[in-house]
C-alpha positions as a Markdown table, in Angstrom:
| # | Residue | x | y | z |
|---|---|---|---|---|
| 1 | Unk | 5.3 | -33.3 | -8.5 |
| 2 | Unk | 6.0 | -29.5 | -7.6 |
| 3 | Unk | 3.3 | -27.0 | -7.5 |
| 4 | Unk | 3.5 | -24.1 | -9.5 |
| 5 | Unk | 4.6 | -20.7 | -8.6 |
| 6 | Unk | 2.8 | -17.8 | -10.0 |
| 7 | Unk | 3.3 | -14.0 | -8.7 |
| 8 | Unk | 0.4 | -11.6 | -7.9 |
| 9 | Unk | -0.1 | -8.5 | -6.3 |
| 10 | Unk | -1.3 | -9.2 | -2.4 |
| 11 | Unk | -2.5 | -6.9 | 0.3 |
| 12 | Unk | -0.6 | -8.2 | 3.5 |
| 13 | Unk | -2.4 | -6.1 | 6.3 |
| 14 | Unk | -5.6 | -4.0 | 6.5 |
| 15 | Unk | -4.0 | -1.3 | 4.9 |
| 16 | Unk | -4.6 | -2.6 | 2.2 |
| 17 | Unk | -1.7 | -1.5 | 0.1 |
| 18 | Unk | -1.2 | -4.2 | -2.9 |
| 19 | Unk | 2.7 | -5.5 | -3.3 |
| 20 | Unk | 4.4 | -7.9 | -5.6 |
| 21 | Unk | 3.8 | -11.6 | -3.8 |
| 22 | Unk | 4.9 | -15.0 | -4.9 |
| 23 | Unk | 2.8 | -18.1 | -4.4 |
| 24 | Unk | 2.0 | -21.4 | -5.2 |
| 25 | Unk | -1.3 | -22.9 | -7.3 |
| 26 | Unk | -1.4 | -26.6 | -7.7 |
| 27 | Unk | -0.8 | -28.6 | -10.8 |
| 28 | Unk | -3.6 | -29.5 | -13.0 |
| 29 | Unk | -5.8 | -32.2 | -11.8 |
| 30 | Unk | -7.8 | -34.1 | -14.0 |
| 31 | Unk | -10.9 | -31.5 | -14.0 |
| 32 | Unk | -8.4 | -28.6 | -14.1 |
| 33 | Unk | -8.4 | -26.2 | -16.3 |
| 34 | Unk | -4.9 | -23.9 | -15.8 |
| 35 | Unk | -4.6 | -20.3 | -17.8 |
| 36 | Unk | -2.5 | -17.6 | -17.7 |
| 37 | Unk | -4.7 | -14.3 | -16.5 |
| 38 | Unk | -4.6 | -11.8 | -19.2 |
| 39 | Unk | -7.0 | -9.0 | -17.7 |
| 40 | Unk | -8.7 | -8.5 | -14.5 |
| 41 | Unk | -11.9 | -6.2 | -13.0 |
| 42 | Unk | -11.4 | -4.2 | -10.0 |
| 43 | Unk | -14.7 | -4.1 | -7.7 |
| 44 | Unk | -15.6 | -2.3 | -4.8 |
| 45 | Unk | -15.9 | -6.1 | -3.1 |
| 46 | Unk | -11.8 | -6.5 | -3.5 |
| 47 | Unk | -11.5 | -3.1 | -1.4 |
| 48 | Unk | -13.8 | -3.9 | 1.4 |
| 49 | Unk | -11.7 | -7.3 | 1.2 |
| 50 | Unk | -8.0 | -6.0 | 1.5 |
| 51 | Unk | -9.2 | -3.4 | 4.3 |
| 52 | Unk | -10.7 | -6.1 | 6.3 |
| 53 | Unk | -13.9 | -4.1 | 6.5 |
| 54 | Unk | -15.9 | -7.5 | 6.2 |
| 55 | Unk | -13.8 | -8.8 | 9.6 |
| 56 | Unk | -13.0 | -12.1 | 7.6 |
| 57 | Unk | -9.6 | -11.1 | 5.7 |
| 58 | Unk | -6.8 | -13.7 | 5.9 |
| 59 | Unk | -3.8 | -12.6 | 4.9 |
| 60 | Unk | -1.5 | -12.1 | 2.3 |
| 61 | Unk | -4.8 | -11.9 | 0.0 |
| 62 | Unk | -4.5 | -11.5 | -3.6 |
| 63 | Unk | -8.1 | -10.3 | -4.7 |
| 64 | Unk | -9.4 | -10.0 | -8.3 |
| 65 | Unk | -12.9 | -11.9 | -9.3 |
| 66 | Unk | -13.2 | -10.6 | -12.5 |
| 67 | Unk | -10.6 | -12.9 | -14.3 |
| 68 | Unk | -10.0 | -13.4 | -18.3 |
| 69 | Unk | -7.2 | -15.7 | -19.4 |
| 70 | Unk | -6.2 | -17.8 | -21.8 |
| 71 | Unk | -5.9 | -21.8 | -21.3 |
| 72 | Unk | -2.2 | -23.3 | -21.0 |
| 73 | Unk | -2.8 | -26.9 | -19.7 |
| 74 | Unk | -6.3 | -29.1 | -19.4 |
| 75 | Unk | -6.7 | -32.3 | -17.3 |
| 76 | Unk | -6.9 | -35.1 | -19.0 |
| 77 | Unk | -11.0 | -35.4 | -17.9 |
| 78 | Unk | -12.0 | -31.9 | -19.5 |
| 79 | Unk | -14.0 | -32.0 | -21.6 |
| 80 | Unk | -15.2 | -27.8 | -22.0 |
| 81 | Unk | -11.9 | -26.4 | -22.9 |
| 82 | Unk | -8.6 | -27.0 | -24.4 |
| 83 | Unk | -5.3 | -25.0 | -24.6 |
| 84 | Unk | -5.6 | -21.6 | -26.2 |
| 85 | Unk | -9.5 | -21.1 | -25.4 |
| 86 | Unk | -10.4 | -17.8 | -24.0 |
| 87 | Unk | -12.3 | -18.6 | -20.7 |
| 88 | Unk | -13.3 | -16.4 | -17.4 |
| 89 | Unk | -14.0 | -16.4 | -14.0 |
| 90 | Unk | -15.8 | -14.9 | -11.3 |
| 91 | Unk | -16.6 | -15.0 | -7.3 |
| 92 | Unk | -16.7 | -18.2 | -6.6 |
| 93 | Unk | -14.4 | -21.4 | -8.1 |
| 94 | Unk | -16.4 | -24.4 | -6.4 |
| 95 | Unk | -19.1 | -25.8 | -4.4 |
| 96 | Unk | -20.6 | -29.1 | -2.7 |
| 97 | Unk | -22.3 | -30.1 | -5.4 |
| 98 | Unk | -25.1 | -32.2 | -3.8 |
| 99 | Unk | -27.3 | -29.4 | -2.2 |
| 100 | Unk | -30.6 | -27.9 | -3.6 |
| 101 | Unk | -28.5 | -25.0 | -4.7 |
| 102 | Unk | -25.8 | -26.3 | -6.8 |
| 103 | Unk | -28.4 | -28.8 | -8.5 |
| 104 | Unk | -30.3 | -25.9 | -9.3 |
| 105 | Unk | -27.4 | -24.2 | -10.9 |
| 106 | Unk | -27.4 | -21.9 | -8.2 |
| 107 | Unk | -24.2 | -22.7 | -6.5 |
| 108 | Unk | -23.3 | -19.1 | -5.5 |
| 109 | Unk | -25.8 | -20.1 | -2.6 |
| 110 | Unk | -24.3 | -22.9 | -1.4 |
| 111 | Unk | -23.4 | -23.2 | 2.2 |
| 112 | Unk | -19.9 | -24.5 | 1.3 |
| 113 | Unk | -19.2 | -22.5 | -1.9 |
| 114 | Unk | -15.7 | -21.2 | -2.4 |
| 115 | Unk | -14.6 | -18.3 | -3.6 |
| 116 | Unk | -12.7 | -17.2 | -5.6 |
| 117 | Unk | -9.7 | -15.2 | -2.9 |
| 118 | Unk | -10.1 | -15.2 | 1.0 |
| 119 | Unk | -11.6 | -18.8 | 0.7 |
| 120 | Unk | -10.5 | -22.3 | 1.5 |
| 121 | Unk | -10.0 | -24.8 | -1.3 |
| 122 | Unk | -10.6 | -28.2 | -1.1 |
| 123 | Unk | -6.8 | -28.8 | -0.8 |
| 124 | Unk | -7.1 | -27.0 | 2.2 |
| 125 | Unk | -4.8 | -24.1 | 1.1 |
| 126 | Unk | -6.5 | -20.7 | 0.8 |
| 127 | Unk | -7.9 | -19.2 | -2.5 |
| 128 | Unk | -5.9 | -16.6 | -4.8 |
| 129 | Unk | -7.4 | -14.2 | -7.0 |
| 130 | Unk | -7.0 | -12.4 | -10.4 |
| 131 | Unk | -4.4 | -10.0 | -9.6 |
| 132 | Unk | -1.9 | -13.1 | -10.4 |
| 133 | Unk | 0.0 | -14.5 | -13.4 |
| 134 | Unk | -2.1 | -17.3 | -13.7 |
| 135 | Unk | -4.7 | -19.6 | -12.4 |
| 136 | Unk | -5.7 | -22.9 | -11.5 |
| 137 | Unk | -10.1 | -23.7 | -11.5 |
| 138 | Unk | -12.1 | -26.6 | -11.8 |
| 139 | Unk | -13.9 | -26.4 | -15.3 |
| 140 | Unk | -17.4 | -26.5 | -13.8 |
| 141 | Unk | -16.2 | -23.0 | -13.0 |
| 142 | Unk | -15.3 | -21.9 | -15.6 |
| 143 | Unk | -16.9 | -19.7 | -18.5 |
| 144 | Unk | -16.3 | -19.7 | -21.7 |
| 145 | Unk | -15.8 | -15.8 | -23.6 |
| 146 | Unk | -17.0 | -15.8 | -26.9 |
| 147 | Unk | -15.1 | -15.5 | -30.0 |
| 148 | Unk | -16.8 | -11.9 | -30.8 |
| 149 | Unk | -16.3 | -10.4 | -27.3 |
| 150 | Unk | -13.0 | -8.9 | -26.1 |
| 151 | Unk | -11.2 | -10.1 | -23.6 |
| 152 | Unk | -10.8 | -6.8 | -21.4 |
| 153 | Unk | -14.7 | -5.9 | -22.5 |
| 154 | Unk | -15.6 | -9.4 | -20.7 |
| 155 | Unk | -13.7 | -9.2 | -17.1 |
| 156 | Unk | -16.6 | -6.6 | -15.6 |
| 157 | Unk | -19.3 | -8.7 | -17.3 |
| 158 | Unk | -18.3 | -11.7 | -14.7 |
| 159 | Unk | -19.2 | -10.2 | -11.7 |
| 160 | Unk | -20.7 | -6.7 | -11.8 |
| 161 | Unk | -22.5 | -7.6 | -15.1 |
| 162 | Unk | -24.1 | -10.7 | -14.0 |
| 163 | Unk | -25.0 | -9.5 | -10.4 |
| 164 | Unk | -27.3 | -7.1 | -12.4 |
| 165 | Unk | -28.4 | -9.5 | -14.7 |
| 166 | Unk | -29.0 | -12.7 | -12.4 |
| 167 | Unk | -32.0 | -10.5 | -10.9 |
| 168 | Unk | -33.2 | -8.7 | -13.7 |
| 169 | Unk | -33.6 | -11.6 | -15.9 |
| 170 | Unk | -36.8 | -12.3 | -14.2 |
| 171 | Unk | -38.7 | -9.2 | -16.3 |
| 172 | Unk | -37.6 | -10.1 | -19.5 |
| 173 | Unk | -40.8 | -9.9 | -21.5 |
| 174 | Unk | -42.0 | -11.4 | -25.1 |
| 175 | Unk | -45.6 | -8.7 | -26.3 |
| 176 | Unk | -46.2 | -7.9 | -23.1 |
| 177 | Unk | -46.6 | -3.8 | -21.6 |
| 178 | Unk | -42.9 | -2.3 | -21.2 |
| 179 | Unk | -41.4 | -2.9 | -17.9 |
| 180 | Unk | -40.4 | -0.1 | -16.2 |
| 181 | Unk | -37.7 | -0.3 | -14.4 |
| 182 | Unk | -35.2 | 2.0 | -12.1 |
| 183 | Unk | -31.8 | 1.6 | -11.4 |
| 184 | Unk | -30.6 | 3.2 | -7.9 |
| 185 | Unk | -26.8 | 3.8 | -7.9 |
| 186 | Unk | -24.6 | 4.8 | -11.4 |
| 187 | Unk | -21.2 | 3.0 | -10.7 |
| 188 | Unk | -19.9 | -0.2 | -11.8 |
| 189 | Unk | -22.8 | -2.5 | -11.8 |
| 190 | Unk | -25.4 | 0.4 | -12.4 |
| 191 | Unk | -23.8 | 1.0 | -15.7 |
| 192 | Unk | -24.2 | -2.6 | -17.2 |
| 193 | Unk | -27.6 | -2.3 | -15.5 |
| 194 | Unk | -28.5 | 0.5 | -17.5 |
| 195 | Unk | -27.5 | -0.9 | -20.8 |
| 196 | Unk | -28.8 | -4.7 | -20.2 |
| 197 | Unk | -31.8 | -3.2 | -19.4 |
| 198 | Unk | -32.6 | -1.4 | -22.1 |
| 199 | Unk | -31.0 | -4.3 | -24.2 |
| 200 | Unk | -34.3 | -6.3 | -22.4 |
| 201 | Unk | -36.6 | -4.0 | -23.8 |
| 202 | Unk | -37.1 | -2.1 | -20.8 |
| 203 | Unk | -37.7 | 1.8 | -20.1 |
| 204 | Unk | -34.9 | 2.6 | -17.4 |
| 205 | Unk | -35.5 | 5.8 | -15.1 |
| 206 | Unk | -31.7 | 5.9 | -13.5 |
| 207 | Unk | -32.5 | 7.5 | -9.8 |
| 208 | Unk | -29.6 | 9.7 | -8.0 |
| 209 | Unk | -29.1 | 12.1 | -5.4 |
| 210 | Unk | -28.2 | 14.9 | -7.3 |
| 211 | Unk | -28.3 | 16.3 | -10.9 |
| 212 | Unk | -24.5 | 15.5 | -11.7 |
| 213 | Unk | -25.1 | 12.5 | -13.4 |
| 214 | Unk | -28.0 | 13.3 | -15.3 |
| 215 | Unk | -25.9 | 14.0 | -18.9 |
| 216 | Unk | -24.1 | 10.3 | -18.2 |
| 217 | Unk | -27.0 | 8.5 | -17.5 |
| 218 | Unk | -29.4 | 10.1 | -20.5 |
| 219 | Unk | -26.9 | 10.5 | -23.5 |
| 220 | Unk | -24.1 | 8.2 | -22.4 |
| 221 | Unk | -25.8 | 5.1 | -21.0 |
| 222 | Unk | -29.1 | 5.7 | -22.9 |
| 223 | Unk | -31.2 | 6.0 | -19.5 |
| 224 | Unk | -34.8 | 7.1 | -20.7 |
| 225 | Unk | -35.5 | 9.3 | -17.4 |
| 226 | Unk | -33.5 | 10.5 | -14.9 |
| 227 | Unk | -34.6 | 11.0 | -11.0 |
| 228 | Unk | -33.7 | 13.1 | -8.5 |
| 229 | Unk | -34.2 | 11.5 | -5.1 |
| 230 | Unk | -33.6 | 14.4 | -3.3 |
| 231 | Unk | -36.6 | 16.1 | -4.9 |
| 232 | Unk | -39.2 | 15.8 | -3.4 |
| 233 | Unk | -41.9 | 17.0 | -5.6 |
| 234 | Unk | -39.9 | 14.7 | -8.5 |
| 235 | Unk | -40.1 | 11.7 | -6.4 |
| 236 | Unk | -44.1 | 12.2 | -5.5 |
| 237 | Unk | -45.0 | 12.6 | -9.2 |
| 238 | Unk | -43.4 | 9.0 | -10.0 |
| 239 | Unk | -44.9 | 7.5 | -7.2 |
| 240 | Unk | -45.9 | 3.9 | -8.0 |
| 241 | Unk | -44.3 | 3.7 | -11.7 |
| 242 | Unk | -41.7 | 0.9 | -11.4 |
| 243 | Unk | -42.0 | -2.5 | -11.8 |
| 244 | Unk | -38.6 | -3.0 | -10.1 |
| 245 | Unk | -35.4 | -1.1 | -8.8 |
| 246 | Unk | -32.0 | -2.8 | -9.8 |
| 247 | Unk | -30.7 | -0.9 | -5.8 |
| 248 | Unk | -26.5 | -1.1 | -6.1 |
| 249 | Unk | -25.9 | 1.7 | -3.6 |
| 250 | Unk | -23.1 | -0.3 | -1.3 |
| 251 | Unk | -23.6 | 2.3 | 1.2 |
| 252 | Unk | -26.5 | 3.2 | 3.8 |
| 253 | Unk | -29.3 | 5.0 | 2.4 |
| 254 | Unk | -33.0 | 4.9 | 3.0 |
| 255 | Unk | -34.9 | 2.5 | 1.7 |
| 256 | Unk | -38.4 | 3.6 | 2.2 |
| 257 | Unk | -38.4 | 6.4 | -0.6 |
| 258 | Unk | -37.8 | 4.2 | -3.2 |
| 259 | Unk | -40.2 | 1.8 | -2.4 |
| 260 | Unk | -42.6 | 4.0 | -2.7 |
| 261 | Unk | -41.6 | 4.6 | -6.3 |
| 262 | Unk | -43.0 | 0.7 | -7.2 |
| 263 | Unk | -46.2 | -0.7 | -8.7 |
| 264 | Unk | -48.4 | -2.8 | -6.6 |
| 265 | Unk | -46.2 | -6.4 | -6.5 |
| 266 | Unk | -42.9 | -4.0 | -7.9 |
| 267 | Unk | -39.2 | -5.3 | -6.5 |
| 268 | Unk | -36.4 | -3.8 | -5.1 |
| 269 | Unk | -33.7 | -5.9 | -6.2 |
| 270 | Unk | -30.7 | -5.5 | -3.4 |
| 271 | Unk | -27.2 | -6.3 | -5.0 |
| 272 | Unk | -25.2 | -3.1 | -3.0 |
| 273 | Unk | -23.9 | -4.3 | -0.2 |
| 274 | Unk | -24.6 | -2.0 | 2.6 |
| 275 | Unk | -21.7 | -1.9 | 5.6 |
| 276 | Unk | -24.2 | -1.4 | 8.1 |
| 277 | Unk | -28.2 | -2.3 | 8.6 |
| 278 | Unk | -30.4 | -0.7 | 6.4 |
| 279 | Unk | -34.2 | 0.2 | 7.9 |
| 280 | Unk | -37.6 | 0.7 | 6.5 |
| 281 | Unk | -41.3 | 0.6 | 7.6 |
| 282 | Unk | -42.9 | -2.3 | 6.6 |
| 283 | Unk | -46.1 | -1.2 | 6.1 |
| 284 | Unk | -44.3 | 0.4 | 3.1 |
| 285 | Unk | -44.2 | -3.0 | 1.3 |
| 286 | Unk | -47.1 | -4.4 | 3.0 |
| 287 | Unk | -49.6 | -2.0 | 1.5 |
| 288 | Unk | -48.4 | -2.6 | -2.1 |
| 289 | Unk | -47.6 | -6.1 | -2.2 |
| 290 | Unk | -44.0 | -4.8 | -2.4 |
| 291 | Unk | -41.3 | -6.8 | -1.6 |
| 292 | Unk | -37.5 | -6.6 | -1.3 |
| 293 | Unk | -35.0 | -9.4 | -2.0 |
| 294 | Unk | -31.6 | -9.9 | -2.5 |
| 295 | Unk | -29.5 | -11.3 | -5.0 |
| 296 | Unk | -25.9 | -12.7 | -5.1 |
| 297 | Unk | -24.1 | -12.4 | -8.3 |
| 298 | Unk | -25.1 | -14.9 | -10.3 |
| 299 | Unk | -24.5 | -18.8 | -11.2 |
| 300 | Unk | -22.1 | -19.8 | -13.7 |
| 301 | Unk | -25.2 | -20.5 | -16.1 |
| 302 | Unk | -26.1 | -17.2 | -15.6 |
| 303 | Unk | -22.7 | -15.8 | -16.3 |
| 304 | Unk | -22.5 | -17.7 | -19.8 |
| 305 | Unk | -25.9 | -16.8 | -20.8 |
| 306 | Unk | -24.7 | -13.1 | -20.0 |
| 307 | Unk | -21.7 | -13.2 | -22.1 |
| 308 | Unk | -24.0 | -14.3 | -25.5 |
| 309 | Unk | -26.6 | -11.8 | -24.2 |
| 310 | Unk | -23.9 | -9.2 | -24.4 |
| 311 | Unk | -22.4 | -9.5 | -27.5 |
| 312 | Unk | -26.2 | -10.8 | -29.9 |
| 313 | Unk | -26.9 | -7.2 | -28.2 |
| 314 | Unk | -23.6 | -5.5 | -29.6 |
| 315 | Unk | -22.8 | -3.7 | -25.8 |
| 316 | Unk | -19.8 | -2.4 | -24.5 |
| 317 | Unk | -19.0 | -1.7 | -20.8 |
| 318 | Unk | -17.6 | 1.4 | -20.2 |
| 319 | Unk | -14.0 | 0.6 | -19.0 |
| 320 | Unk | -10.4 | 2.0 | -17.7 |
| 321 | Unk | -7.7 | -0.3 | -18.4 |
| 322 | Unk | -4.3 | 0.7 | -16.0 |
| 323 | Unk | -1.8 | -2.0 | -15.5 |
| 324 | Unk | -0.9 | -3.5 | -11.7 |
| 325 | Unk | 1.4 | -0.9 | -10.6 |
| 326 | Unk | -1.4 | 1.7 | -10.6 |
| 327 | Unk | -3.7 | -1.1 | -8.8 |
| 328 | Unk | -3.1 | 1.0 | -5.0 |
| 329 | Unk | -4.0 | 4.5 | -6.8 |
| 330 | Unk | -7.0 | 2.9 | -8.8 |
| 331 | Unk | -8.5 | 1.6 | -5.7 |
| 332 | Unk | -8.3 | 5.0 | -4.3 |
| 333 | Unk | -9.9 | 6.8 | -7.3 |
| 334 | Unk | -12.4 | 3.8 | -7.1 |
| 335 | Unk | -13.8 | 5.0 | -3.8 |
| 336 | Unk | -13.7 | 8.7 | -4.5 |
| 337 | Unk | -16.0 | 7.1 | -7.3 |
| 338 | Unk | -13.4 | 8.6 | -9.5 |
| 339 | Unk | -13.7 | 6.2 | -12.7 |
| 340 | Unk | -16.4 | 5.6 | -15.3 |
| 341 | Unk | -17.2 | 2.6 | -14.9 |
| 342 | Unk | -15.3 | 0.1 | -14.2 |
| 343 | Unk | -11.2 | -0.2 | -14.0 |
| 344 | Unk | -9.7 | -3.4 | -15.7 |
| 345 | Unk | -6.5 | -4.6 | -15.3 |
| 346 | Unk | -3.9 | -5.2 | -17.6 |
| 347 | Unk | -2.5 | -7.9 | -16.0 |
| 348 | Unk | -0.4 | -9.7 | -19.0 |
| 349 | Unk | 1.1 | -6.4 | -19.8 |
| 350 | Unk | 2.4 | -5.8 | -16.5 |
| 351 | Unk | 5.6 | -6.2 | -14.6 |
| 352 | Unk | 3.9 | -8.3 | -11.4 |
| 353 | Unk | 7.5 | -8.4 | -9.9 |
């Protein structure tokens, strides 16, 4: 039996301009689940990707690991989905299995996970993302988006929402003191930090560099205190006040000044992705009992529990919805920082050809 062609929107070379590319996915095997892509995040992970800044980008890649579509064809051994249901996916679209990992429900740690573009499937043909027609994913995979929840509302909650909430889920409380917590970085995952922390109960200082996103974070995002890290005085009156810091700065910065903003036994939580080596004295967690730890996206539980979360909550992401002939411009506005929050494709609505 043929496989089937699809057409998505590839980078063919590290300059990373996106054009219209036809492909093939394989039919749906008895696990399968097959849906056409209605919408699609954009994340600062598909640029470094395209660009080969990572130094592991096989190309013609078609990124996209935000993905929302709706089922067109189940194998006949599915038993989580049928045709029409609304369903998502994120970063990765299988796994061994058998390690300590994925029988955790952590698979996004295992050794042989693959993702969801740039990767090697188990047919041996490399992976494809979201910037495509349509899709072809194991159901273990697979996510279900609830009834209540919009489709182009869900696609940032599958990767930059559930990187935030994967480690922050850790401080939900029931009558216990407030946690205080602190959210380094106000771009795409620092938004839906902002609100599913406050959505936990939890009082959120939002910590920048400068002043210019003080009005966003406060009346926008709901933020209860805003930071200055380049203050000085600001930064040594809230010295030892944070429980954790949700850190989603993917760039270099210094580490050592936020530490000093925990509580005895406080966290940084590192989900920014930093292109070079970040440095820190380690007396600076050693004399608090402070630690740092990082944290990749999230598991597929996670991801479902995330979606319910969102919606019993009544959030909305902040969003930008362009179709996939203004991918190549969005991705440049994206790293000017140019968008609140979070750009979402159209990808239904767009001519891929």
């Amino acid at each position: 039996m043929e496989e089937r062609r699809v057409v998505g929107w590839a980078a063919r070379d590290s300059t990373a301009i996106l054009f219209p590319y036809s492909f093939t996915i394989r039919n749906t095997g008895p696990e399968d689940v097959t849906f056409k892509v209605l919408y699609c995040g954009m994340d600062h992970t598909d640029l470094h990707q395209i660009r080969n800044e990572i130094h592991m980008t096989n190309y013609p890649l078609v990124p996209g690991h935000e993905v929302v579509g709706e089922v067109v064809e189940v194998g006949v051994s599915v038993n989580k989905f049928k045709v029409g249901d609304l369903v998502g996916v994120g970063g990765i679209i299988g796994s061994c299995g058998d390690c300590s990992s994925c029988k955790s429900s952590m698979e996004q740690y295992c050794k042989d996970r693959i993702m969801t573009y740039n990767g090697v499937d188990k047919d041996g043909k490399p992976t494809q993302g979201g910037f495509s027609s349509a899709m072809v994913v194991h159901q273990k995979y697979v996510v279900r988006i609830p009834g209540k929840l919009a489709p182009e509302q869900a696609a940032p909650l599958l990767c930059a929402g559930v990187t935030a909430y994967g480690p922050m889920k850790q401080f939900i409380q029931s009558g216990k003191a407030v946690v205080n917590a602190g959210i380094l970085g106000l771009g795409g995952v620092g938004h839906l930090g902002i609100m599913i922390a406050k959505a936990m109960g939890h009082h959120v200082t939002v910590i920048s560099s400068s002043d210019k996103k003080r009005v966003e974070a406060l009346e926008h995002l709901g933020a209860d205190a805003f930071l200055i890290s380049s203050n000085a005085e600001e930064m040594a009156r809230a010295a030892d006040s944070l429980d954790y810091i949700l850190d989603t700065v993917p760039a270099v910065h210094p580490l050592e000044s936020y530490i000093q903003l925990l509580k005895v036994n406080g966290k940084v939580l590192m989900v920014g992705v930093s292109p070079k080596p970040l440095q820190f004295d380690s007396d600076a967690l050693i004399l608090g009992k402070k630690s740092i730890t990082g944290s990749l996206m999230g598991s597929i539980e996670e991801t479902q529990e995330l979606l319910e979360f969102w919606v019993e909550k009544g959030l909305k992401s902040r969003i930008e919805i362009v179709k996939m002939d203004y991918a190549n411009e969005a991705f440049e506005r994206m790293e000017r920082n140019d968008v609140r929050y979070r750009f979402v494709i159209d990808v239904a609505g767009s001519n891929l050809n």
